[in-house]
N, C-alpha and C positions, 0 to 999 in steps of 0.2 A: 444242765450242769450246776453243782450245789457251788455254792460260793465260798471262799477260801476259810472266812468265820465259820458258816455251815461245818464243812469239813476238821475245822478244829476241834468244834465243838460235839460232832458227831466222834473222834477220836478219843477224845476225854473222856466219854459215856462210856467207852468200852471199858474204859480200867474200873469202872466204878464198881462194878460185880458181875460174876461168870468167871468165863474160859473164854478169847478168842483165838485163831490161830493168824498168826500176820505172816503171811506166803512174800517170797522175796524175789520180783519179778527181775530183768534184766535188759528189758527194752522195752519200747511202748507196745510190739505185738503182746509179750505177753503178760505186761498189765493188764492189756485190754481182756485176754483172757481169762484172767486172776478174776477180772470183775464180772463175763460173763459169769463164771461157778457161784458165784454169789456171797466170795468172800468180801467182809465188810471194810477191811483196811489193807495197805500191803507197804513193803517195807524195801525201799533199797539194798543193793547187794557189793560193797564195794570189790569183792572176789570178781563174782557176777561179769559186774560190767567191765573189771577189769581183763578178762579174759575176751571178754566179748571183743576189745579194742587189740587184743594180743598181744596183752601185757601180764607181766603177775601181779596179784594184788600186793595196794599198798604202792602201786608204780605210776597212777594217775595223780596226777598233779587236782589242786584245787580248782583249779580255772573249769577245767576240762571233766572233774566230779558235780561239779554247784551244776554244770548246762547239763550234764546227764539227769541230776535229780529234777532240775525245772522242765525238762523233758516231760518225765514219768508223770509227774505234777498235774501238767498241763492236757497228759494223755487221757487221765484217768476222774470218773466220779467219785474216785475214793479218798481217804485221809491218805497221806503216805508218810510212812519215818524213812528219815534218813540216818541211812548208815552213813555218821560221819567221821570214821575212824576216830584218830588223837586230836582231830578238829584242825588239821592240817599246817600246826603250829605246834610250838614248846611254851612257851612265857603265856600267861594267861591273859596279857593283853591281847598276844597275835591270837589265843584261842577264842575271845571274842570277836574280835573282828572278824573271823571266818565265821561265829557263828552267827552274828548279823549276814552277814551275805546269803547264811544258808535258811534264814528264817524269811530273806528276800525272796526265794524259791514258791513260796509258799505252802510248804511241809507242816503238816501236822506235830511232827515232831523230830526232835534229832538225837542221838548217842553220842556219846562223846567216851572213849574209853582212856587209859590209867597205861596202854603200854607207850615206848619211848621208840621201840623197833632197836632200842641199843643191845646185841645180844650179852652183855656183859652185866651191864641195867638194866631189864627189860620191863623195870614198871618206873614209873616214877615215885619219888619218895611223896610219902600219905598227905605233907602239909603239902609238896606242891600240883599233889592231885586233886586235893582238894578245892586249893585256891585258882586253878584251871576251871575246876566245876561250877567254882563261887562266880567267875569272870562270865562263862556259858551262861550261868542263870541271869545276871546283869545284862545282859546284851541279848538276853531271849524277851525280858521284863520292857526293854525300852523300846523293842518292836512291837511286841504282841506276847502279854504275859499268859497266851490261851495256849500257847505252842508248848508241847512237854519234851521237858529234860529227862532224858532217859539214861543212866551213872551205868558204866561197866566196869567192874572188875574184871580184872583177865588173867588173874593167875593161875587159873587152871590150864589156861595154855601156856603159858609160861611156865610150867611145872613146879608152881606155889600151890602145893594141895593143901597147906591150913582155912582150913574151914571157917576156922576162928577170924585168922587173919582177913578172909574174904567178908565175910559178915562185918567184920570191922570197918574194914573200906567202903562196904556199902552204905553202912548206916553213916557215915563221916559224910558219902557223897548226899545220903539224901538231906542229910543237916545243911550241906551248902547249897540245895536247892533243887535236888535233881527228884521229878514225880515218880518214877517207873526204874524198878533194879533189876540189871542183869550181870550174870555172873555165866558167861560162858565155859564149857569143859565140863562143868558138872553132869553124873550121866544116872548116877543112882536114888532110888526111892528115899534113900537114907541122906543124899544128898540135896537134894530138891526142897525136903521135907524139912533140913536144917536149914535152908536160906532163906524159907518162906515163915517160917518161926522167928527166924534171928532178923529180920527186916521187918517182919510186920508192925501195922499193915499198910507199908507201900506194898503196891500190887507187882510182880515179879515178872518177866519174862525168861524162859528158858528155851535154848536153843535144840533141837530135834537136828542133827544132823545126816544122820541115817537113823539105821537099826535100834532103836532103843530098847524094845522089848515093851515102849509106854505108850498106849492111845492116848485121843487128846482126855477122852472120858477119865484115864488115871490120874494125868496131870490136873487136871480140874479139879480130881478129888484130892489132890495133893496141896491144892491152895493155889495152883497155878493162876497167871492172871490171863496171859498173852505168852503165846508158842511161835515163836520165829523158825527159819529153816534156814537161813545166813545165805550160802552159796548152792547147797542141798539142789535144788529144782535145776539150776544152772549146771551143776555135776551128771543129774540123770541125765537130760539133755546132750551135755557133752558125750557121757558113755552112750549113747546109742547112735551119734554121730560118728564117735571113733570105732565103735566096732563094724557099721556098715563100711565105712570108708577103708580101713583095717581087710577086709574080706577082698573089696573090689583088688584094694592092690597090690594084697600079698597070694591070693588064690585065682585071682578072675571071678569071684563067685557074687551074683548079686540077690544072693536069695536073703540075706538079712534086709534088704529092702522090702522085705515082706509085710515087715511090724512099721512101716511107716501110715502116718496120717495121709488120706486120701487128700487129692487138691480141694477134691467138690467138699470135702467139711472143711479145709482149712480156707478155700476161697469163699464159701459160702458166709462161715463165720464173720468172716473180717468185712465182706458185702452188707450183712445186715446188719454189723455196730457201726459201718458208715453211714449205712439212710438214718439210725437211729440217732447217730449226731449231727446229721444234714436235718433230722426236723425238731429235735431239741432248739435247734440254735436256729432256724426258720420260725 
């Protein structure tokens, strides 16, 4: 198992140049799977995990987010970011002090995003996003200045489609210290193609949440840095949960258990990443 420096600094090499994609697991099985396939980093899900607990997201408290991410942390060989919403405060005092805790986790990195959840307000005003982002880089610098700040704009869900305005927010967050920009909701070539311009060159991430129409091969040649998938992997999962479930108990029929994974791969898999960490650590 790499050591937590290791893993930050194996994270940081990734923004330097390329395309990676960060898969966003939702429990420690399927970290561990994430890192059988041989992706390099992976990325917390607060959707994700929040469904997993049968909640909506945004409904897990801090306490009960930081032990799921030092979960995954501790699961897995890999960097991980955390998804760590609004950084589970308003004032950018309380935004640091959560983000000290979550740099206790031992995460590669964390997000910190610009919405408020007020649907009236739903971003925060620019100087107090930024001075939230300014507090996150403070309190990432006095733990471990290796760990990266990763700045969200979210007005694309918030149905702020100014491009301008987003670009703007991002280069403000990376001024106050944030490594890696994401601008969620963006979904076109013409869109992608302006953030990676208007930022450069911090290195961008963009969210894949379904159907794009874009491989990662497009994005990469778009300037892309890192491809997230947010709740995306936790969704297919669920639809093919709901549908077999769906069948048994509205027809009797149990033929969509057809497409499920056999025990012997899924007991096998999980058998040989245990000897493999029974003799790592022997």
């Amino acid at each position: 198992m790499p050591s937590i420096a290791e893993k930050r600094r194996a994270f940081r090499a990734l923004h330097e140049r390329g395309c990676f994609v960060l898969p966003n697991p939702w429990d420690i099985g399927t970290a561990r799977y994430l890192q059988h396939l041989g992706f390099k980093a992976i990325a917390t899900t607060s959707s994700g995990a929040a469904w997993s607990l049968g909640l909506p997201d945004t409904a897990v408290g801090r306490e009960v987010m930081l032990t799921h991410i030092a979960a995954i942390v501790a699961a897995t060989d890999l960097p991980v970011n955390a998804d760590f919403e609004s950084g589970y405060a308003a004032s950018p005092a309380a935004v640091g002090e959560s983000v000290r805790m979550c740099v206790d986790t031992g995460v590669a990195g964390l997000s910190i995003e610009d919405s408020t959840g007020d649907a009236d307000k739903p971003l925060f005003a620019l100087d107090d996003a930024v001075a939230r982002m300014r507090a996150a880089r403070t309190a990432i610098d006095a733990k471990d200045p290796a760990v990266m700040l990763i700045g969200r704009a979210e007005c694309f869900l918030v149905g702020r489609t100014d491009l301008d305005e987003t670009v703007a927010r991002l280069n403000a967050y990376a001024a106050a210290g944030a490594d890696c920009l994401y601008a969620p909701g963006i979904r076109t070539r013409e869109q992608i193609a302006r953030i990676v311009e208007g930022v450069a060159p911090k290195p961008v991430n963009v969210l894949v949440g379904g159907a794009l129409g874009l491989t990662v091969k497009d994005l990469a040649e778009l300037g892309v840095r890192r491809i997230s998938l947010g709740g995306a992997l936790a969704r297919a999962a669920w639809g093919g949960f709901m549908r077999a479930a769906r069948a048994i108990a509205e027809s009797g029929s149990f033929d969509t258990l057809a497409d499920a994974v056999s025990f012997a791969e899924l007991n096998g898999l999980f058998r040989d990443d245990l000897e493999r960490r029974r003799a790592s650590s022997g």
